[in-house]
C-alpha positions in Angstrom: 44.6 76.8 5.9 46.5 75.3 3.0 45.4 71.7 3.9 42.0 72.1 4.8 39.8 71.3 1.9 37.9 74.2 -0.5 34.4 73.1 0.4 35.4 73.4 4.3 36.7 76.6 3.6 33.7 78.0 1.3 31.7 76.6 3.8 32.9 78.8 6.6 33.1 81.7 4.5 29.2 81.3 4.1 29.0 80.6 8.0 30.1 84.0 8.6 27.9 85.4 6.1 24.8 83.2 7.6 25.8 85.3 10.9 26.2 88.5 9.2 30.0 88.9 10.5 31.0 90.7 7.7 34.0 92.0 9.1 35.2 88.6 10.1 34.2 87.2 7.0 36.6 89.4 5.3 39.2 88.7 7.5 38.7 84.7 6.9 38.7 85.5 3.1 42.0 87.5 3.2 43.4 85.0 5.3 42.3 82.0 2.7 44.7 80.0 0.2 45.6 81.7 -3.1 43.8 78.8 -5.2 40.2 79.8 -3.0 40.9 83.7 -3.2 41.1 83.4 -6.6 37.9 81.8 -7.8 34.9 84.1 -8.7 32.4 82.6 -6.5 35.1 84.0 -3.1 35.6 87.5 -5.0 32.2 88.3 -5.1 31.5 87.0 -1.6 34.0 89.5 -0.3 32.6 92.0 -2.4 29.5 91.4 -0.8 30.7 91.5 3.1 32.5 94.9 1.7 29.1 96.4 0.6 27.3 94.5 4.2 30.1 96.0 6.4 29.6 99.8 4.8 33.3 99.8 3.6 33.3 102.9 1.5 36.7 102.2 0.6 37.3 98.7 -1.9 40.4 96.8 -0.7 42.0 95.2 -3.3 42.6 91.2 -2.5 46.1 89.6 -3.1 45.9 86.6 -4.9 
């Protein structure tokens, strides 16, 4: 994912949202490039599919 550009990536990370894939969504922001994880905007989008998904327990993103 390192060469795909950070409006394609926000963009799918909002796709999955738009489905309500939360789970997947998660995964897709895990899986994203340091420089996206690591922007305010991604955190509180996973914070969100956390709370959507009923994850009682917070996983902390590497980034």
């Amino acid at each position: 994912m390192e060469n795909i550009e950070t409006g394609v990536l926000v963009d799918m990370m909002i796709s999955y949202r738009n489905m309500e894939a939360f789970n997947d969504m998660m995964k897709f922001i895990r899986q994203s490039p340091r420089y996206v994880l690591s922007t305010v905007m991604v955190q509180e989008q996973y914070a969100f599919a956390l709370n959507r998904a009923g994850n009682k327990k917070i996983r902390q993103m590497k980034y």
